[in-house]
ZALO-171122 format. One record per residue (C-alpha): x, y, z; residue number from 0. Coordinates in pm, whole numbers, plus 50000, padded with zeros to 5 digits. Layout:
! ZALO-171122
- X	Y	Z	NUM
...
! end
This chain:
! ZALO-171122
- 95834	69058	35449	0
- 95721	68861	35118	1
- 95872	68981	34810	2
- 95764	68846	34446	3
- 96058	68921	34203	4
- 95922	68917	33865	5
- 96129	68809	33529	6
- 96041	68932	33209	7
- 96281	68890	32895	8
- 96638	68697	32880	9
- 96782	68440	33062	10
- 97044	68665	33190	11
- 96762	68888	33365	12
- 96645	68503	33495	13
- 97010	68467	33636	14
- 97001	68836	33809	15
- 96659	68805	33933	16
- 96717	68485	34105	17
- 97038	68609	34274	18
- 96779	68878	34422	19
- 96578	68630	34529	20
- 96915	68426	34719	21
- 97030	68745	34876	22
- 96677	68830	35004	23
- 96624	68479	35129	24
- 96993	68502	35320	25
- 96909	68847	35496	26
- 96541	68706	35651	27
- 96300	68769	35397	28
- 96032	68546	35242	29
- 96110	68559	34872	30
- 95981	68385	34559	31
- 95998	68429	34178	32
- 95629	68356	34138	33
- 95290	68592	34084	34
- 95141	68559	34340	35
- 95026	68765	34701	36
- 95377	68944	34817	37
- 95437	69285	35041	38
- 95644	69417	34735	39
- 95676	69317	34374	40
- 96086	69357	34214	41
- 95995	69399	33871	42
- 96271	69294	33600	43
- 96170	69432	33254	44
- 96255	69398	32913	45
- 96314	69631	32627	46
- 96388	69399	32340	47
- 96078	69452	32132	48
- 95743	69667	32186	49
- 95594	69422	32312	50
- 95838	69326	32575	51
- 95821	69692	32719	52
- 95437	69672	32689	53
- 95452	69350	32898	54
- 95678	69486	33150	55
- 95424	69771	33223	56
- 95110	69575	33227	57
- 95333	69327	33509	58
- 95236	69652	33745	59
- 94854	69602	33707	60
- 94868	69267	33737	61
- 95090	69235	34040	62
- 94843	69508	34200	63
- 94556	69273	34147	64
- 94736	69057	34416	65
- 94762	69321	34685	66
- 94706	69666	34567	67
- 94860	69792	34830	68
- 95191	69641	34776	69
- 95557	69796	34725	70
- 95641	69807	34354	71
- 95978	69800	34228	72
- 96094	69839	33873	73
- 96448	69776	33731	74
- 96582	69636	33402	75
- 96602	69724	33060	76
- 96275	69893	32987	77
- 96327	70139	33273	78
- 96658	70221	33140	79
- 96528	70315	32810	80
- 96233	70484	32889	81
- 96180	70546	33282	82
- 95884	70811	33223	83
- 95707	70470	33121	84
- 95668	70344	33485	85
- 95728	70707	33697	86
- 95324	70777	33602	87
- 95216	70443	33753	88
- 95287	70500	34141	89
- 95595	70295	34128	90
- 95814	70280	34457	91
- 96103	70345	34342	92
- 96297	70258	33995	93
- 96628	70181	33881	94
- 96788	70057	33516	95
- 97026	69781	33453	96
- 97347	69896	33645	97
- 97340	69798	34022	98
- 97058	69555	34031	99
- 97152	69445	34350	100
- 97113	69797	34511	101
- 96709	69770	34443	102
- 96764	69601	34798	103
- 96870	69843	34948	104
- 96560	70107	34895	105
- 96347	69829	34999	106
- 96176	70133	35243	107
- 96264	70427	35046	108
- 96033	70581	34739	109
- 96244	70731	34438	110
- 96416	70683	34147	111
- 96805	70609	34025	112
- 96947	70546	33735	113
- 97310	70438	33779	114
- 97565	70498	33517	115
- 97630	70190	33278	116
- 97935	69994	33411	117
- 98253	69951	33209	118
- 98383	69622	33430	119
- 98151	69326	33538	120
- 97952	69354	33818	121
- 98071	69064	34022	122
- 97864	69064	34328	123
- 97536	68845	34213	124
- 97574	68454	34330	125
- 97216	68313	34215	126
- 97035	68025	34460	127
- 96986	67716	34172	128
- 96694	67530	34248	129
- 96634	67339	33909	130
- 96814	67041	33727	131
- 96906	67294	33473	132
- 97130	67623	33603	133
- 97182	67947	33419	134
- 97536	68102	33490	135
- 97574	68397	33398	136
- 97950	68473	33192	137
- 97915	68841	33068	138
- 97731	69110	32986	139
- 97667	69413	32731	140
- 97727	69391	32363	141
- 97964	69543	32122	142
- 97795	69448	31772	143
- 97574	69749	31716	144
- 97311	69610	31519	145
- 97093	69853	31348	146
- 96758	69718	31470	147
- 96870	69629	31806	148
- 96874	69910	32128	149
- 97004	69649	32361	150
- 97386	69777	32345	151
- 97258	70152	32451	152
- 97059	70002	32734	153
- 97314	69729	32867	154
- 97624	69866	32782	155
- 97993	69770	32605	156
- 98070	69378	32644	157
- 98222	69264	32989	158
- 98341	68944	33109	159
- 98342	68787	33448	160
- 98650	68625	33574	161
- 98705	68301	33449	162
- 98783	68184	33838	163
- 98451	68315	33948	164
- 98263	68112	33728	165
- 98432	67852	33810	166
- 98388	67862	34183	167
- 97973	67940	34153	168
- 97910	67614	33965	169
- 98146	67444	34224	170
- 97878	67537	34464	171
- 97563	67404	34264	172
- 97366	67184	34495	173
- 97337	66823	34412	174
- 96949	66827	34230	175
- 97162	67061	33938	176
- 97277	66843	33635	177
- 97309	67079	33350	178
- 97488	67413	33295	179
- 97380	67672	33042	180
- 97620	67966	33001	181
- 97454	68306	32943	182
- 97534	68628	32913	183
- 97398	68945	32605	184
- 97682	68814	32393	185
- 97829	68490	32523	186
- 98034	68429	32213	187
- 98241	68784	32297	188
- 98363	68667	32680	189
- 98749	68724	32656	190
- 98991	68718	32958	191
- 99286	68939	32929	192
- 99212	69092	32627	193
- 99187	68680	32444	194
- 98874	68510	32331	195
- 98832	68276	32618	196
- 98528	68080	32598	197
- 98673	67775	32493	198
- 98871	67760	32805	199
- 98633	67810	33054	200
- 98390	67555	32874	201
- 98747	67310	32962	202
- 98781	67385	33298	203
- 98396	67333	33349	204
- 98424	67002	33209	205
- 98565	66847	33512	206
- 98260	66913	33689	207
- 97992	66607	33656	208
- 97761	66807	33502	209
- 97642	66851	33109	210
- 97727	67179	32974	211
- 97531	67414	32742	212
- 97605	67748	32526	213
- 97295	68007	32539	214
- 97255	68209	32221	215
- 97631	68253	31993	216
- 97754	68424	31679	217
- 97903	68318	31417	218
- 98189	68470	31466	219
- 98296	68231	31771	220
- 98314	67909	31485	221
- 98617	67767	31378	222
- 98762	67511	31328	223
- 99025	67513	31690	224
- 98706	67586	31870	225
- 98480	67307	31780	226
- 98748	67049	31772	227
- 98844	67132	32148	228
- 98462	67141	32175	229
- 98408	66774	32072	230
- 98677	66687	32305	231
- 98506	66799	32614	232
- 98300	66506	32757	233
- 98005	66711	32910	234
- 97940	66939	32629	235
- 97529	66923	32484	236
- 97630	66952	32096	237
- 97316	67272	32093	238
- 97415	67548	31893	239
- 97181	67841	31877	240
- 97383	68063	31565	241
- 97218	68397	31604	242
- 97127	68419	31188	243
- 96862	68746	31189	244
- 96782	68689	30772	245
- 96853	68484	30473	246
- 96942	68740	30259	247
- 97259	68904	30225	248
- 97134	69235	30099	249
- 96933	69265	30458	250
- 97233	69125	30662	251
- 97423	69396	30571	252
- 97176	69668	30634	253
- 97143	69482	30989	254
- 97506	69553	30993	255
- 97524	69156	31094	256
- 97929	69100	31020	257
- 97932	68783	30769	258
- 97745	68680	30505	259
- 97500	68336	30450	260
- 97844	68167	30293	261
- 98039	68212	30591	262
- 97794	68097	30782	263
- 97685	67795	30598	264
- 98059	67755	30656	265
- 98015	67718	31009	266
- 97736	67497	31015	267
- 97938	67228	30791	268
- 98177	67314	31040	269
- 98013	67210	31329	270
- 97830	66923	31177	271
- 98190	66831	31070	272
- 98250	66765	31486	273
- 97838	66708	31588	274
- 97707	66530	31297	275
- 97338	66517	31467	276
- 97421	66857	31663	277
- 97102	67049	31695	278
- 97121	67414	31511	279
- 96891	67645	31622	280
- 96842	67983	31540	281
- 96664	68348	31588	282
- 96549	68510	31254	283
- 96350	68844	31233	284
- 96122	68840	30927	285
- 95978	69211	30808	286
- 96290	69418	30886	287
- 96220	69774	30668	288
- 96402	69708	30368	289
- 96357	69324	30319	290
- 96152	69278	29988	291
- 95948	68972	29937	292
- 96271	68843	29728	293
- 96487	68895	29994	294
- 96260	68695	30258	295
- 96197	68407	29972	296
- 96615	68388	30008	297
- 96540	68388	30378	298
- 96313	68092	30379	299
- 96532	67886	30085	300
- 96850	67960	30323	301
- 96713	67784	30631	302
- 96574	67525	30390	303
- 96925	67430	30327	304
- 97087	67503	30632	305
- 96833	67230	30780	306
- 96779	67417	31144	307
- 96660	67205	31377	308
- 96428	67514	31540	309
- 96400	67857	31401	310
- 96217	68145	31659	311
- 96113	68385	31412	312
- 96034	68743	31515	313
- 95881	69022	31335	314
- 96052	69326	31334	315
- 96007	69535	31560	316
- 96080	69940	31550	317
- 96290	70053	31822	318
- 96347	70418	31854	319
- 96697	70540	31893	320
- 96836	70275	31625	321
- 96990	70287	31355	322
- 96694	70105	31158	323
- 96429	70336	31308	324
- 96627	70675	31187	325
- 96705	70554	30826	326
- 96404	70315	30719	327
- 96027	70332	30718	328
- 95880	70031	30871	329
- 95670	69804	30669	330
- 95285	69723	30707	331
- 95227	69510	31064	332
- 94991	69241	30786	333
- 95305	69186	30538	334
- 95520	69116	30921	335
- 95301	68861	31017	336
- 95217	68697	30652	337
- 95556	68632	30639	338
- 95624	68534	31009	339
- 95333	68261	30934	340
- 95490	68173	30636	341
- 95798	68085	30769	342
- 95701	67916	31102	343
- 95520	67673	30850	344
- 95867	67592	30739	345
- 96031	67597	31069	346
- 95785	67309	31207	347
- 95866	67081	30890	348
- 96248	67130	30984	349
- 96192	67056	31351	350
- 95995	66770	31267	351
- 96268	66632	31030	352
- 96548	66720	31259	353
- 96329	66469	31527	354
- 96365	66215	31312	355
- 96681	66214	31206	356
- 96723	66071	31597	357
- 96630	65726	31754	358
- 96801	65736	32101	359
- 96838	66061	32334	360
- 97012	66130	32704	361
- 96771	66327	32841	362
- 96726	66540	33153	363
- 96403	66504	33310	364
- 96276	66833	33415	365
- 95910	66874	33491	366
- 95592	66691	33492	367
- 95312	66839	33235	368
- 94945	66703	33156	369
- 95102	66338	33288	370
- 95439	66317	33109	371
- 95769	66347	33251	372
- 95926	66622	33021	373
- 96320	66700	32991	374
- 96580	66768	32672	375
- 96779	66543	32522	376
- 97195	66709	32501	377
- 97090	66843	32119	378
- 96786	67037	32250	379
- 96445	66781	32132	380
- 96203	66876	32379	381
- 96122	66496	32503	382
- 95829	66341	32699	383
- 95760	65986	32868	384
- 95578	65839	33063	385
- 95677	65609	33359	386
- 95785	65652	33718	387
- 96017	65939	33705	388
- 96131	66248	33864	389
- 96326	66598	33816	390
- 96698	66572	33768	391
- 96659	66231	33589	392
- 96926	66100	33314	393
- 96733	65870	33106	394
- 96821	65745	32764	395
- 96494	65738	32560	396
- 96432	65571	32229	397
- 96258	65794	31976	398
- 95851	65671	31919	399
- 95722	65978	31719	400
- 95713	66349	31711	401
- 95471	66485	31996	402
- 95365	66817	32094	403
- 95634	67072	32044	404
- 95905	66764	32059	405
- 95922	66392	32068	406
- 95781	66084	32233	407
- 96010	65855	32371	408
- 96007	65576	32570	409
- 96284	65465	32850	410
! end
């Protein structure tokens, strides 16, 4: 039996779908993670925006268009939020986020479950890595609350996975994997025994050959113990994506973000402090209901200064059962985007700066696209060369221009 297992959303739903696609692989089955013909389609949606949920039920159609007569299974986020969504379109059989792995077992069965969220980490995924670059997954769920965001009601309280476990999956990477990205809802919350314990599973990674990376952090994780043992660690990328959300302190606090653009300026002198040429990226969501066009020009002056080397902007986007969605009346889809444009006009003058701040780069060759070998250096510039080279590469690469969506180099 061929089975297509779909990703749509986070890199954590990347890390869960690929340990369906391992497990299927170990009990006989063909099983791949691309669209293309397959006997049944696992579906993995997302529920993070509108849009994302829109995606994950057009994925149906377009998986029919393969074989219309194939097995479709739906799990994830978007069927935990709103399963009605998918129960009208012939599905199989549906689940939510809790149990992924059980999907596998109603591979012959029609219906519908939706499990109880867990309170302890589900430890039983081990995900096949195939790439130079693995995701390893460190926790789950999210305890922050914030008022636009329905991914703690969908995913749960925060969980972490034992610190041994993690340990002994990247022991077992095969030989072609050369970076490690840690991901999980909330990495920057993963505690063992009741202690913030990121920093010391980051230090018992380090003894593996292999360069390490954080996913997606809050600010709350910076100080000044943390990013010292950081710069000690000799396989850490110095890539720090600080979650910021807005400019403006009036609209952080109606986020209900916990710190203010001072305390995390803070942080950012902080880290530079350690990673002088560290690459600070960061999510910001432009449009949110009661962010004025003052508040957004404080928005674009505070990136300005904090000098990001990327910025992925997002309009707002209304999520029923939120906080946001019960108290505030969303604002016009045209003053969204005027301002997303706005601001991604700034964003590619800091990337562009942030390039050239750089002459020489370790990169990690990953792919070949349109005839360049493409990789990222350890502070996240997207890189391309050209020359005789091959996934899972370590080159060092001297800075000739800004290219594309990153920089040209050559070896």
């Amino acid at each position: 039996m061929k089975i297509a297992v779909i990703t749509l959303g986070c890199k954590v739903n990347k890390y869960e779908s690929d340990a369906l696609i391992f497990t299927l692989r170990n009990s006989g089955n063909e099983a791949t993670d691309k669209l293309e013909f397959a006997d049944a389609y696992i579906i993995n949606t997302c529920a993070v925006t509108n849009e994302a949920e829109k995606k994950s039920r057009q994925m149906i159609e377009r998986c029919r268009k393969f074989n219309k007569n194939a097995k479709i299974f739906v799990i994830g986020c978007a069927s935990q939020n709103r399963p009605a969504q998918f129960q009208d379109k012939g599905v199989t059989y549906l689940q939510g986020v809790a149990n992924k792995m059980e999907i596998l077992n109603h591979l012959n069965e029609t219906g519908n479950e939706l499990y109880p969220l867990p309170e302890n980490y589900e430890n039983n995924m081990f995900s096949a890595q195939t790439l130079s670059r693995a995701f390893i997954k460190v926790q789950d769920g999210c305890n922050n609350f914030c008022t636009y965001c329905i991914i703690p009601y969908l995913r749960g309280r925060s969980r972490s996975r034992d610190m041994q476990s993690v340990v002994e999956e990247v022991g077992k990477l095969p030989n072609s994997v050369k970076e490690v990205v840690l991901v999980g809802i909330d990495v920057s919350s993963y505690e063992q025994n009741g202690k913030k314990a990121l920093i010391d599973l980051l230090e018992k990674l380090d003894k593996f050959n292999l360069r390490l990376r954080l996913s997606s952090m809050e600010d709350n994780l910076v100080d000044e113990d943390f990013v010292l043992r950081l710069s000690k660690l000799k396989n850490f990328c110095p890539h720090f994506h600080l979650s910021l959300q807005s400019g403006s302190d009036e609209v952080l606090k109606k986020m209900n973000r916990k710190y203010t653009t001072a305390q995390f300026l803070n942080s950012v002198n902080l880290i530079r402090k350690y990673f002088p040429l560290a690459g600070i990226t960061t999510d910001v969501i432009v449009g949110f209901p009661t962010e004025t066009e003052e508040n957004f020009l404080e928005t674009v002056e505070f990136v300005k200064k904090v000098e990001f080397s990327n910025l992925h902007i997002f309009p707002y986007s209304k999520r029923d059962g939120t906080v946001a969605s019960k108290l505030y009346k969303d604002l016009p889809k045209q003053v969204k985007m005027a301002r997303w444009k706005r601001l991604e006009e700034v964003a590619e003058k800091l990337k562009a700066d942030f390039i050239q701040k750089n002459t020489t780069f370790e990169v990690l060759i990953e792919e070949e696209e349109d005839g360049y070998f493409v990789g990222y250096s350890k502070n996240y510039i997207r890189c391309y060369f050209k020359g005789n080279l091959r996934a899972g590469d370590i080159v060092k690469g001297k800075l000739k221009q800004p290219f594309k969506n990153g920089a040209l180099c050559e070896i």
